[in-house]
BAKOL-526285 format. One record per residue (C-alpha): residue number from 1; residue in three letters; chain; x negated, y negated, z negated. Coordinates in steps of 0.001 Angstrom, whole numbers, plus 524288, in hexadecimal, padded with zeros to 5 digits. Each point is the difference from the previous one (the first is absolute). Layout:
BEGIN
  nr rest kette    xx    yy    zz
 NUM  ALA     A     X     Y     Z
...
END
This chain:
BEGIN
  nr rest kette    xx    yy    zz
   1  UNK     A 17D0D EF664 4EF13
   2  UNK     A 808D5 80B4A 80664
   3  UNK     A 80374 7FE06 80CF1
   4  UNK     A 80D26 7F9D0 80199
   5  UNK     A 80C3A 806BD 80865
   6  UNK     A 80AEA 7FC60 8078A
   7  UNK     A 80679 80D2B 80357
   8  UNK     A 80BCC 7FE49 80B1D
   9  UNK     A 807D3 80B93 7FFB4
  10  UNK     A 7FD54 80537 7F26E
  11  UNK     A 80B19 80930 7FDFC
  12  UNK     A 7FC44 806A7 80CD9
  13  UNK     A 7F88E 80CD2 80081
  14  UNK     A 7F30B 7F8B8 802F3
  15  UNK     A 8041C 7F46C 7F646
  16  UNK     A 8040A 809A2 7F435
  17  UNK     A 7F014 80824 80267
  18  UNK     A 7F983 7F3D3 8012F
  19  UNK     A 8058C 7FD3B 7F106
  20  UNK     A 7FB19 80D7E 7FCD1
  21  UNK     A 7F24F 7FB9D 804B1
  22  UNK     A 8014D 7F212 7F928
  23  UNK     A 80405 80774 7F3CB
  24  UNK     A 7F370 807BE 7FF5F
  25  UNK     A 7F78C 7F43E 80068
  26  UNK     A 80647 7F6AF 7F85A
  27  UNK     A 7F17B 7F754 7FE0F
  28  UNK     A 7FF33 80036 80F21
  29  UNK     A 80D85 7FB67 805FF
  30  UNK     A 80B87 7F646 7F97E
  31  UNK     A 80EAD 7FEBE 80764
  32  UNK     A 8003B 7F3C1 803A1
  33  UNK     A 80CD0 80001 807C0
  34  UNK     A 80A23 80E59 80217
  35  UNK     A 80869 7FCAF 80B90
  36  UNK     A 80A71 809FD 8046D
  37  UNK     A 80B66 8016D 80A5C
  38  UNK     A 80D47 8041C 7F91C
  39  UNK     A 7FB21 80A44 7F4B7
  40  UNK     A 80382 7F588 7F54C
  41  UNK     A 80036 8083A 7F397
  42  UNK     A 7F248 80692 80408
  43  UNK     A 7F8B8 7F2B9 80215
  44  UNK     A 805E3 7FBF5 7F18C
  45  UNK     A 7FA66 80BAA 7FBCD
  46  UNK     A 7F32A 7FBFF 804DA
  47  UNK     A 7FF52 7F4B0 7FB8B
  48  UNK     A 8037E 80490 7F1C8
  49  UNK     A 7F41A 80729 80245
  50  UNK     A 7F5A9 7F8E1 8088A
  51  UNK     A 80463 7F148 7FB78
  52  UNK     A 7FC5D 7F763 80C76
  53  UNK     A 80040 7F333 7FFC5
  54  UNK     A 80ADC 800D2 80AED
  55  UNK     A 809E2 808F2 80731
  56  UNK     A 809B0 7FE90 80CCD
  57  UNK     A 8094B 807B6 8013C
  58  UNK     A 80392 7FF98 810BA
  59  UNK     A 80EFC 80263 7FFC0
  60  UNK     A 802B0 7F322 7FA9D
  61  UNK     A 80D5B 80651 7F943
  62  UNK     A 7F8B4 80720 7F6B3
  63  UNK     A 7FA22 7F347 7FAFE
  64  UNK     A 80920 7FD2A 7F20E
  65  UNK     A 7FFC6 80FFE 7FCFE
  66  UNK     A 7EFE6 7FE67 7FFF0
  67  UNK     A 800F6 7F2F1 7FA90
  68  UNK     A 80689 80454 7F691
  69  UNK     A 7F667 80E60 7FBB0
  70  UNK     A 7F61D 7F583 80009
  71  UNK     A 805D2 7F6E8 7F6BB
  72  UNK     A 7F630 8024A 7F4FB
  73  UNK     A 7F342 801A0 80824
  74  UNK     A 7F867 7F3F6 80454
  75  UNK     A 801A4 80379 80DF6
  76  UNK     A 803BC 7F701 80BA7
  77  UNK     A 809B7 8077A 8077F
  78  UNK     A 802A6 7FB54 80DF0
  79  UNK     A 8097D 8059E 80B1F
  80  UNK     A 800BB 8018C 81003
  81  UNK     A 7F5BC 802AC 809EC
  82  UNK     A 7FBA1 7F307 8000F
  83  UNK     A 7FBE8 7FF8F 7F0E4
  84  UNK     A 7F816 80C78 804DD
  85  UNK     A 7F8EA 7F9B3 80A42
  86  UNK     A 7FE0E 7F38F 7F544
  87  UNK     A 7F96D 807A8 7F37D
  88  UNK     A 7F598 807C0 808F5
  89  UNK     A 7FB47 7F226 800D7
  90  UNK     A 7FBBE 7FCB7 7F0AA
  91  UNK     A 7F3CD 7FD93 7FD79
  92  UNK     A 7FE4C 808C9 7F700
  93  UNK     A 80102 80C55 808DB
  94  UNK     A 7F504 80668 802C5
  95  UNK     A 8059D 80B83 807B5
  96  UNK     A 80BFB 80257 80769
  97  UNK     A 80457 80DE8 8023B
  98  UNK     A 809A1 8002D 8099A
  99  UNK     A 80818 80A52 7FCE6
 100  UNK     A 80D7A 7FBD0 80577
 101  UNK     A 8067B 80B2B 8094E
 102  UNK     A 801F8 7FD48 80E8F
 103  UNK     A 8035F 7F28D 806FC
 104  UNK     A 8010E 7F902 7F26A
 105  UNK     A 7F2DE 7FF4C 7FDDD
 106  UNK     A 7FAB7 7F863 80C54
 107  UNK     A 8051B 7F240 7F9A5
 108  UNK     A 7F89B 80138 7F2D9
 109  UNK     A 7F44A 80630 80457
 110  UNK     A 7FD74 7F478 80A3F
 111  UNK     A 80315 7F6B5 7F500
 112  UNK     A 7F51D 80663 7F83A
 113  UNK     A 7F751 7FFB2 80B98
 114  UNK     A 8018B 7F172 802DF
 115  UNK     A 7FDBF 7FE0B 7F230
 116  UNK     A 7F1DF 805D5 800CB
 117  UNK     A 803C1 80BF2 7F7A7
 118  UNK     A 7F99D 80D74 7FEFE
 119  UNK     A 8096B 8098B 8045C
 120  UNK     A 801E0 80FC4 7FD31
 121  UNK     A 80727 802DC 80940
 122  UNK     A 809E2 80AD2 7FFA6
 123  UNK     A 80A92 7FBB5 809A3
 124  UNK     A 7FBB5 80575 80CA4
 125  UNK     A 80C97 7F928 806B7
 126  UNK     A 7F8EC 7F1EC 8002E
 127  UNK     A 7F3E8 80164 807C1
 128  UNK     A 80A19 8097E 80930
 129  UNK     A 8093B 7F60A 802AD
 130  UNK     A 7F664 7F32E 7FF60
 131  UNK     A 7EFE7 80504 80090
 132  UNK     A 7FC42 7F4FC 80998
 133  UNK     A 80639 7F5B0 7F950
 134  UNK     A 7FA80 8060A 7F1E4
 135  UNK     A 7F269 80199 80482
 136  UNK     A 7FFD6 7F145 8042B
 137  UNK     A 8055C 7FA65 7F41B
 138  UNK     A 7F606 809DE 7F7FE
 139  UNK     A 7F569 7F7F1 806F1
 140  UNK     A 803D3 7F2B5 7FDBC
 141  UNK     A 80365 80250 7F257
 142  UNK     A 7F461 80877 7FA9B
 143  UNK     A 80B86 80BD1 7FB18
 144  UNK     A 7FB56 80D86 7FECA
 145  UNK     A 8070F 80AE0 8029B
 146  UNK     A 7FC78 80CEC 7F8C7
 147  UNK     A 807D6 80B1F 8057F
 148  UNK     A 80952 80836 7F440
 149  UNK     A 80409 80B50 80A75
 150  UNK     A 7F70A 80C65 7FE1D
 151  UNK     A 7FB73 800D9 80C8D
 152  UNK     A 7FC1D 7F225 802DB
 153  UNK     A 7F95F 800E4 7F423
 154  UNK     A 7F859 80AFB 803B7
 155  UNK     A 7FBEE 7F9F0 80C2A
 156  UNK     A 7FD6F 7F1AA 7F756
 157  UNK     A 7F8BF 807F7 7F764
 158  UNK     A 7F7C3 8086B 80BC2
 159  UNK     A 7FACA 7F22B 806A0
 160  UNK     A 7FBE7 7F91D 7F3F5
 161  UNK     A 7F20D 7FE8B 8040A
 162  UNK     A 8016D 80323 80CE3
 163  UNK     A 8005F 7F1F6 8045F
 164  UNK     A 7FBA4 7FDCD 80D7C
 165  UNK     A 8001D 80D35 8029D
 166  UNK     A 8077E 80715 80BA7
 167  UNK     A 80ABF 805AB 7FEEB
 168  UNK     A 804F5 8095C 8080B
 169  UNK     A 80DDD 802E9 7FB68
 170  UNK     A 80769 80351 7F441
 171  UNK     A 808B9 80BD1 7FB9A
 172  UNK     A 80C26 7FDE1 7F872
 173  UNK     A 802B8 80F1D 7F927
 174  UNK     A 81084 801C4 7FF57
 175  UNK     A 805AE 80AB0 7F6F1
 176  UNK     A 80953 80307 80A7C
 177  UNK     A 80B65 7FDD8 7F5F5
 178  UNK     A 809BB 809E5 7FC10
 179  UNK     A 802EE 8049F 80D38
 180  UNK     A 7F356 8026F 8077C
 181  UNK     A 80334 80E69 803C6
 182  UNK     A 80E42 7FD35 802FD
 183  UNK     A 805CA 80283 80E57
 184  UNK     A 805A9 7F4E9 80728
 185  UNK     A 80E73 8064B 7FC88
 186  UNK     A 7FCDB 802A3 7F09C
 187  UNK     A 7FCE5 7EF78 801D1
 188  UNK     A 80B87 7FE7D 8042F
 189  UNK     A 80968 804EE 7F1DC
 190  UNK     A 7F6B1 7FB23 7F639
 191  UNK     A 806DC 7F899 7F70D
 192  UNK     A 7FA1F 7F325 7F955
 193  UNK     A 7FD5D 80773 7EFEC
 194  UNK     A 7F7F2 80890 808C4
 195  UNK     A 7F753 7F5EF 80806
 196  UNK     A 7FD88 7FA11 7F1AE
 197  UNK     A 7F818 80D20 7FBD1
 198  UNK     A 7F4AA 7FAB2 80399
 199  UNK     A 7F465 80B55 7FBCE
 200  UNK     A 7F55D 7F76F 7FC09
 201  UNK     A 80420 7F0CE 7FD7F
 202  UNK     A 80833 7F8BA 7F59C
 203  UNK     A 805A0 7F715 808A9
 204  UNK     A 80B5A 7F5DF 8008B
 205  UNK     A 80A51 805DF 80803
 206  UNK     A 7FEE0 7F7EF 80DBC
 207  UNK     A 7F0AB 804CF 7FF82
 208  UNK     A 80384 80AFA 7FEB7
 209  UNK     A 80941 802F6 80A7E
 210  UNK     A 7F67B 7F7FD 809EF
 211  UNK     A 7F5DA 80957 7FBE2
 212  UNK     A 80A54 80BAA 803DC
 213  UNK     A 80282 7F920 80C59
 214  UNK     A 7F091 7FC32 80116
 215  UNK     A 803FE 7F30D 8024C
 216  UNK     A 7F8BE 7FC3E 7F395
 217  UNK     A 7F444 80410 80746
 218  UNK     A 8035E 7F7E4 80C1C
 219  UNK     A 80147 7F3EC 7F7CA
 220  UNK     A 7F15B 802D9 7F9A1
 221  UNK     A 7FB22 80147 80DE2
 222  UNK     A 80404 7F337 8031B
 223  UNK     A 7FC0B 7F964 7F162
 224  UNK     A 7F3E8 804E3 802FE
 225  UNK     A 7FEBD 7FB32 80D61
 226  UNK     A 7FFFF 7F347 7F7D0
 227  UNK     A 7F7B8 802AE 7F22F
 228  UNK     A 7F422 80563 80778
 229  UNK     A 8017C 7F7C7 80E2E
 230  UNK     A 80221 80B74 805CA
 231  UNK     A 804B3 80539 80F46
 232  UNK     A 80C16 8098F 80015
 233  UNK     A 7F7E7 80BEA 80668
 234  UNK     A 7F5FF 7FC1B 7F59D
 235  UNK     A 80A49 804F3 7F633
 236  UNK     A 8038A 80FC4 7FF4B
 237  UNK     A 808F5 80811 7F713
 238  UNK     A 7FCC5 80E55 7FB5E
 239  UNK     A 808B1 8080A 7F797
 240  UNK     A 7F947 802A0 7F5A0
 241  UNK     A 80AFD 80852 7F57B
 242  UNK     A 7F792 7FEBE 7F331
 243  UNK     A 7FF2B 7F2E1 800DF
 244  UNK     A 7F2AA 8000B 7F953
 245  UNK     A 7F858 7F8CF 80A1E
 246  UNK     A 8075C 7F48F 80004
 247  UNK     A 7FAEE 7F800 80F46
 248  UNK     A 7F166 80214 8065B
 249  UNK     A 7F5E1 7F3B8 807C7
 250  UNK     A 7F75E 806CA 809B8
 251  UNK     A 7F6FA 7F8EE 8023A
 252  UNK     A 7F8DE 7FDA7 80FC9
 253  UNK     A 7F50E 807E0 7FADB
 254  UNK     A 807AA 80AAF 7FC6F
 255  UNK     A 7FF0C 8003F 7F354
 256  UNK     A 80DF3 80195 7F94B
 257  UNK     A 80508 7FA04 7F352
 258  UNK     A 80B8E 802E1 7F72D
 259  UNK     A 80406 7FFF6 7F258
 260  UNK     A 806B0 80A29 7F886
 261  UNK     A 80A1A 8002D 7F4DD
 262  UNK     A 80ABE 80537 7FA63
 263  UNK     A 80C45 7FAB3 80407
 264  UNK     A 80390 7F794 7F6BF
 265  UNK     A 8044F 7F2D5 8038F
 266  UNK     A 7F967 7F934 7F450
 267  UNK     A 7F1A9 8032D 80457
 268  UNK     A 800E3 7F6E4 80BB2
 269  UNK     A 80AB1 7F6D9 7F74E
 270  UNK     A 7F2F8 7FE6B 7F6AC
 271  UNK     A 7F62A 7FD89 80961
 272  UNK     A 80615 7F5B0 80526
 273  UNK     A 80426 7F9ED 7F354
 274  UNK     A 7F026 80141 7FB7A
 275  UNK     A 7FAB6 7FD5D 80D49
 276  UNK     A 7F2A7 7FD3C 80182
 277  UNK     A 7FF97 807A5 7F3D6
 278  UNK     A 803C2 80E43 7FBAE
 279  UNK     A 80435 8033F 7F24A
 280  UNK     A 7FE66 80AEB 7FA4C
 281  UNK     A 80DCE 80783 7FE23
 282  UNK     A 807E2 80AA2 7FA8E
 283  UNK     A 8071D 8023C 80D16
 284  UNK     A 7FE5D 80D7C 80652
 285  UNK     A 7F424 80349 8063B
 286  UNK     A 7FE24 8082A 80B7F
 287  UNK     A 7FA44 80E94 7FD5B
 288  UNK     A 7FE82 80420 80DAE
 289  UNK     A 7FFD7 80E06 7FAFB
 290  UNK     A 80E14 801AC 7FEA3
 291  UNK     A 8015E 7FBA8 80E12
 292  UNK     A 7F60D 80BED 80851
 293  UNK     A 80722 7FAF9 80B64
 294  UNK     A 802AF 7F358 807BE
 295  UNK     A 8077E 80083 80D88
 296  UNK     A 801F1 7F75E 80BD3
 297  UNK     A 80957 7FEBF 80987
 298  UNK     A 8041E 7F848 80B2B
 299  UNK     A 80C54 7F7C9 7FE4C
 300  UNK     A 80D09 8030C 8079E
 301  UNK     A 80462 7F719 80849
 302  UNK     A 80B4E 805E0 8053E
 303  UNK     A 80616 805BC 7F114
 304  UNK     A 7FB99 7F253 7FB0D
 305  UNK     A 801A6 7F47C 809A1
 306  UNK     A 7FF27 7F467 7F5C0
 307  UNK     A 7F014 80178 800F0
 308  UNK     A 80268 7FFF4 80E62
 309  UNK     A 80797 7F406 7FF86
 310  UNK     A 7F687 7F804 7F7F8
 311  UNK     A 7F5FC 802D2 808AB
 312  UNK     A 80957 7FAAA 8092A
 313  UNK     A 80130 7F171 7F950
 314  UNK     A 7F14A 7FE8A 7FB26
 315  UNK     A 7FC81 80162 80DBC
 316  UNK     A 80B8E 7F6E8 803EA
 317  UNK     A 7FC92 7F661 7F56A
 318  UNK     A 80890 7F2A7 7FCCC
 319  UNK     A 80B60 802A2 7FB2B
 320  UNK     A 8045D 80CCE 8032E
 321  UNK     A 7F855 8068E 7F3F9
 322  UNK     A 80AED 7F62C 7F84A
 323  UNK     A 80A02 805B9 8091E
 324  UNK     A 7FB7B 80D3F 7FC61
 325  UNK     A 8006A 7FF4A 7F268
 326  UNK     A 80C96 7F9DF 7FE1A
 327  UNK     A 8057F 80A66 80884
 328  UNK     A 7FB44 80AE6 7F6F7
 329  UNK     A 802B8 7F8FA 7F319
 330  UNK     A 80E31 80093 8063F
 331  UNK     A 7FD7D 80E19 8034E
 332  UNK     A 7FBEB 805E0 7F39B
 333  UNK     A 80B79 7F7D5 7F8FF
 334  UNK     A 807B4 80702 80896
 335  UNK     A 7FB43 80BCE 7FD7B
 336  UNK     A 7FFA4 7FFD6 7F107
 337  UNK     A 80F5A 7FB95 8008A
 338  UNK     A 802C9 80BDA 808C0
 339  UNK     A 8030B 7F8F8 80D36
 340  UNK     A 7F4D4 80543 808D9
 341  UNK     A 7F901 80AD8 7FFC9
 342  UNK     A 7F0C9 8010D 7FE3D
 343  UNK     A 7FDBC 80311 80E81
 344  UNK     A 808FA 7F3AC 802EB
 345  UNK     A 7F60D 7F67A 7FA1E
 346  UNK     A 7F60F 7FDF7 8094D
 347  UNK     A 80B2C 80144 808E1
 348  UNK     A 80696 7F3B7 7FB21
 349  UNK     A 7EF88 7F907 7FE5F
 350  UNK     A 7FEF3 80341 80F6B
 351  UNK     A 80D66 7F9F0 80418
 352  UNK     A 7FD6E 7F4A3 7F64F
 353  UNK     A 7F128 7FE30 80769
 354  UNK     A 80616 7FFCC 80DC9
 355  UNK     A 80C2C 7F6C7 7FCB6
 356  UNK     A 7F99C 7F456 7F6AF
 357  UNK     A 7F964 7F4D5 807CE
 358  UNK     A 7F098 801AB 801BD
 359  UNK     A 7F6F9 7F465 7FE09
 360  UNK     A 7F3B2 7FFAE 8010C
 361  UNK     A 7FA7C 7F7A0 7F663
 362  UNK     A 80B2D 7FD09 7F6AB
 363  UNK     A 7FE05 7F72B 7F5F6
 364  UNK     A 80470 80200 7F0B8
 365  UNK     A 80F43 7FA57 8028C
 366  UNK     A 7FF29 80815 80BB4
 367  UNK     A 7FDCB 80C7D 7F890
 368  UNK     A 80C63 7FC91 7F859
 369  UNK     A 80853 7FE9B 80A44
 370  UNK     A 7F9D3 80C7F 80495
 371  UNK     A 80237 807F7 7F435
 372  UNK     A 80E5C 7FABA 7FFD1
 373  UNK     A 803E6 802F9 80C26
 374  UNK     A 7F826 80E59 7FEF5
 375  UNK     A 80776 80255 7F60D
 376  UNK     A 80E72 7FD00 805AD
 377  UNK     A 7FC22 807A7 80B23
 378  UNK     A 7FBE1 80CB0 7F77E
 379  UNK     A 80B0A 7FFA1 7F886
 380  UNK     A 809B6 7FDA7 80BA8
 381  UNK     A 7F922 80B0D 80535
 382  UNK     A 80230 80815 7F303
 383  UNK     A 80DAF 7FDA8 80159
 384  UNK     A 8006C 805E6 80B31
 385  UNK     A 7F962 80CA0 7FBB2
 386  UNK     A 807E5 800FD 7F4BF
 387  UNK     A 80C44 7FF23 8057D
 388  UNK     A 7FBD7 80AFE 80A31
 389  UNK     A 7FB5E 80947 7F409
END
């Protein structure tokens, strides 16, 4: 029997390559469920195509113009976040990939958790805004949680069958993004169609302007904090421009680990979809002769002070990595819609930290409240930018 899917976010950039990969091995994976946020007339498409059993549509207004694309398919067609959080549920999912962009996709992916699911997990935002409370309920509930993103794969993929072995720290490799040799005041004019350039990655366009920013790499620091029980200083960033070797375990012996690929989202997309297994695929392989060179570099904190500040709420912990995302889901918002400017987004993430209540050990309804009220302050804050510009 193929393996059965729920995919939440499917018109997304992750959600529209992990079709790709489910197209290539049609004996090996069946859509069970398509979910996506407001792209109505692309999730019809796909289920023309894929023919799930069900599909939810979040914005509930779209709900009669999908209802209606659907009319001659035998498909259950649902609407609103809560129908989301419902169909993860079904017993006949075998594997959740959490593909939803951003805040969004806390909700459903704990849903899925409680329910005992195995997750691929491509939203980076919920173990960011809720690891402590996700790790517990993965306990009680026997979930597993494979990670999608290339470079927690790659360090997945570098302990299997290192169990019980020490580990010393890990090394998360960064492209640097589209701007990596830019001075602090050629930062300050780029304009949002240039941040989205990015030179190696097909991504969806808030990952990609968090990789510009590096913020995406602050919010893998702190995922991983949680995937591999990890301390903050046990968790580095290089630059690594080729973005071949995609995150490194060194081990206490010495001995270092990494895997290699090309970068192409729908290796690690695969993996995790197979996982324990690998099949054998058509995907492009890595020919390390075309690449005679691989640098490293150290990270710029001062250019790039989104890495800084996630540093900055791992080692705070409770809420205020919540508080720090909202604030830069605000930011880069801002920034696409031309109200900030890319060096006034971890400008607005900083204020946002220092104003928003701290708790210490905040429980789920807590993080709401938190992410709320993070993002009224960010935006005030934006405001006030703006109207200075």
């Amino acid at each position: 029997m193929p393996k059965r899917i729920a995919l939440l976010g499917s018109t997304g950039s992750i959600g529209t390559q992990t079709l790709d990969v489910i197209s290539r091995f049609p004996e090996e994976f069946k859509i069970e469920v398509l979910t996506a946020g407001s792209n109505v007339r692309l999730l019809a498409q796909q289920a023309k195509k894929y023919h799930p059993d069900s599909v939810v549509i979040g914005n509930s207004i779209h709900f009669n113009q999908l209802k209606e694309a659907l009319k001659d398919l035998p498909v259950k067609v649902y609407a609103g976040d809560e129908a989301i959080e419902q169909v993860v549920r079904g017993s006949t999912i075998d594997l959740v990939v959490a593909a939803m962009v951003g805040y969004s996709g806390l909700k459903p992916t704990i849903s899925a958790v409680k329910a005992g699911k195995k997750i691929a997990l491509a939203n980076k935002e919920t173990l960011v805004v809720a690891g402590e409370i996700i790790k517990k309920l993965v306990k009680e509930s026997g979930s597993r949680i494979i990670p999608v993103d290339s470079e927690h794969s790659a360090i997945f993929q570098c302990l299997a069958g290192e169990s019980g072995n020490p580990v010393e720290k890990i090394t998360l490799t960064a492209s640097g993004g589209p701007f990596l040799n830019y001075t602090k005041e050629m930062l300050r004019n780029v304009k949002p169609h240039e941040a989205l350039k990015h030179p190696n990655w097909d991504m969806g366009n808030k990952v990609t302007i968090d990789s510009a920013s590096l913020m995406n790499k602050g919010l893998e620091v702190i995922e991983a904090r949680w995937l591999f029980d990890l301390l903050p200083e046990q968790i580095k960033v290089i630059i690594h421009t080729q973005s071949i070797i995609h995150s490194l375990v060194h081990f206490a012996d010495g001995s270092v680990k990494a895997q290699l690929g090309v970068p192409d989202m729908r290796v690690p997309i695969l993996y995790a979809l197979s996982y324990p297994d690998r099949l054998i695929s058509d995907l492009p392989k890595l020919d390390l002769s075309k690449y005679p060179t691989l640098s490293f570099a150290e990270p710029d904190p001062i250019r790039f002070r989104n890495l800084s500040l996630a540093y900055e709420a791992l080692r705070q912990g409770g809420n205020m990595p919540c508080i720090m995302n909202a604030a830069n889901e605000a930011a880069v918002s801002a920034f696409l819609s031309g109200k900030i400017g890319f060096l006034q987004m971890p400008d607005v993430v900083e204020y946002t930290m220092e104003k928003t209540e701290y708790f210490a050990s905040p429980g789920l309804g807590f993080l709401e409240t938190s992410n709320t009220r993070a993002r009224t302050i960010a935006q005030n804050y934006i405001n006030e930018l703006s109207k200075k510009s």
